[in-house]
Phi, psi and omega in degrees: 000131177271138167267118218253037192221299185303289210296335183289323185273019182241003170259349161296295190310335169272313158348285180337282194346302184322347214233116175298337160318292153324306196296318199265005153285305198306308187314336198265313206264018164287326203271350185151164132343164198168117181273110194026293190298317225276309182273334179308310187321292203295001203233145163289008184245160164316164161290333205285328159309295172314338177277305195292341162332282187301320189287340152301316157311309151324255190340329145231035125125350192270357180225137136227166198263169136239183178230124169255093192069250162275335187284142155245038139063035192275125166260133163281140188267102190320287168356295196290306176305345175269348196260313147322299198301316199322269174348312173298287170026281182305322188265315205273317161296002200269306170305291171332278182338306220288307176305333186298304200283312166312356210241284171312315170278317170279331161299290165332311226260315184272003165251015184239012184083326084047111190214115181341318206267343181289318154321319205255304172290342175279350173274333193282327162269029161292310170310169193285096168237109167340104190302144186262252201355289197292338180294329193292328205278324181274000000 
């Protein structure tokens, strides 16, 4: 059963994700927390660009913020990004498989001599094709 709540946060988070900008803030708050200014510095946009960044990222779920005294503080939220990876994951064993079993039939196949294409031609003149002699006779 899909869950129509999990796919609105998993079309936010990749949303997020989609922004090259956005993307090297998660990276940077990988190594820890990190404050506005803090994350602004490497980039050539405003804080106030840097903020709406973050405040997107809030949104779909991959940061919050806390308060520290004055500092305010932005974290990444592992959790949500393990709920991603979880998701890829999931589609990238789903391919693995597929390759295995593909993997597994040409192994067979090359050890029985056995060549895809020799197969795929002996089907193609298999079908019905109509002696032109005799058709020219009748």
């Amino acid at each position: 059963m899909v869950d129509p709540l999990a796919d609105e946060r998993l079309d936010r988070a990749f949303l997020a994700l989609a922004d090259p900008v956005r993307r090297r803030i998660v990276a940077r708050l990988s190594r820890g927390p990190a404050t506005v200014n803090e994350l602004a510095a490497p980039f050539d946009i405003s804080k106030q660009a840097v903020s709406k960044h973050i405040q997107v990222l809030e949104h779909a779920g991959l940061v919050t913020r806390s308060r520290d005294a004055q500092r305010r503080p932005v974290h990444l939220d592992a959790a949500t990004l393990e709920a991603l990876t979880a998701w890829i994951d999931r589609y990238r064993l789903i391919h693995e498989q597929s390759f295995r079993a593909l993997d597994a039939v040409l192994a067979a196949q090359a050890g029985t001599g056995t060549n895809p294409q020799d197969e795929h031609d002996t089907h193609q003149h298999d079908t019905h094709q109509p002696d032109t002699d005799q058709e020219a006779g009748s």
